[in-house]
Each structure stands twice: as structure tokens, then as C-alpha cells.
C-alpha angles and dihedrals in degrees: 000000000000099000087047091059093049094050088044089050095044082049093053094045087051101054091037077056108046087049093052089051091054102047086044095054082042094058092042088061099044092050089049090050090048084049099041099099086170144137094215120032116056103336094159093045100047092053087043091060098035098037097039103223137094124266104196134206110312133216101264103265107013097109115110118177125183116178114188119252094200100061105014092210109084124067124191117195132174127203135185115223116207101238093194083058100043131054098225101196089057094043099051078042097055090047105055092250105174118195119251102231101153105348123140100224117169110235103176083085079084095047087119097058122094094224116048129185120254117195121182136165088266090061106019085124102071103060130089125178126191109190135164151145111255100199098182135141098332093304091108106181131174113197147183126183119170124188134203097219089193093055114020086241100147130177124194121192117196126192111173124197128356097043134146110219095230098052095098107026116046 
């Protein structure tokens, strides 16, 4: 009976230990994903977690990310959504996309790009924008991310730290 309760203990500090190893190693990469303000390693991801809404799949290519070398904090990406793919009305809808009707956004934030949106009063309609201040943990983000629901054509702008909520959105 004794040697039956030591075998039971060390199987059940074996399995405590191997789920606090993975929920460990789970929280490490999300927090390297939340830090990651880069280019390069997990972009998506990393708007995805600070913004709070889905990038799908992309046309291959289409990703352009600029992140700004004076300040080091800001980042402006563009992506191209395949509209075929993806059904446009439901997406802007999931993601708490709201139209842009009479809203002063401030589009110069996508001044880098190569491709800038142009909203007029022709096509007005078009054009979503979600945008927020995410002040967690630390991790203290302002973004803007507009979508052309007629052509996929998506721009995120990132600032991370030292941000005043209204800078973007007015």
C-alpha cells in the first residue's frame, strides 16, 4: 500500500509540473509576442493582441510595415485582404469596425505608406475605422486601423507608450 501511494504522489507531481510548465511556456510567448514592436517577428500577432481585433489571411505579399526610427515607438502597416476570401460585411462587423460618416480622423499617421487612404464624400462609405488606447499592464498602445470594406485594403497604425488618447481620433 505504501509503494502504491508513492508511485500515485510522484504521478501526480509529474503531471502539477508538467501544467505549470505549460502555462508557464504559454505566458512567456504571449508576453514575447505583446513586446515584440517589430517589423519582422510577429507583427500580426502583436496588433492582434494590443488592438483587439482579427487580421485574416493576407494576399501574399501585401504586408508593408514601416516602424518609425525617430522615435522608435510607432509602427504603420498596410495589408491587403483577399475580398474573395473574406466576407467583408461580417468581418468589419466582428471587429467592431464602426463607418466613418463624419469622423475627423487624422490620416497623415499613414503618410509612409505607399498607399494611403483617401476618403472622400463619394466613397465615405467605404471606409470603417476601429481605434483605442489600450492602457494595460504597462503595455500602453494608441491605434487606428481603417478598412476599405469594397477593396481589403486595411492600415494599421501602432504608437506604443507615452500617448495621449485623443491624438489620433478627434
Amino acid at each position: 500500500m505504501k509503494e502504491f501511494l508513492k508511485i500515485m504522489m510522484w504521478i501526480l507531481i509529474s503531471i502539477v509540473g508538467i501544467v505549470v510548465l505549460g502555462f508557464g511556456t504559454l505566458v512567456g510567448c504571449v508576453q514575447l509576442i505583446a513586446n515584440s514592436n517589430s517589423c519582422e517577428r510577429f507583427n500580426i500577432d502583436n496588433i492582434e493582441l494590443r488592438a483587439h481585433f482579427d487580421i485574416p489571411e493576407i494576399e501574399h505579399g501585401s504586408c508593408i510595415c514601416i516602424k518609425d526610427k525617430a522615435d522608435g515607438n510607432s509602427k504603420t502597416n498596410y495589408f491587403k485582404i483577399p475580398i474573395d476570401v473574406v466576407d467583408m460585411g461580417r468581418y468589419v462587423y466582428r471587429n467592431n469596425f464602426i463607418p466613418v460618416h463624419e469622423k475627423d480622423l487624422d490620416l497623415s499617421v499613414f503618410g509612409k505608406l505607399p498607399q494611403n487612404p483617401e476618403i472622400t464624400p463619394e466613397n465615405i462609405e467605404r471606409y470603417y475605422y476601429n481605434s483605442g488606447y489600450n492602457p494595460g499592464k504597462g503595455k500602453r498602445t494608441h491605434w487606428l486601423a481603417i478598412v476599405d470594406k469594397s477593396s481589403g485594403d486595411l492600415w494599421v497604425y501602432m504608437k506604443y507608450k507615452e500617448v495621449q488618447p485623443e491624438s489620433i481620433v478627434k
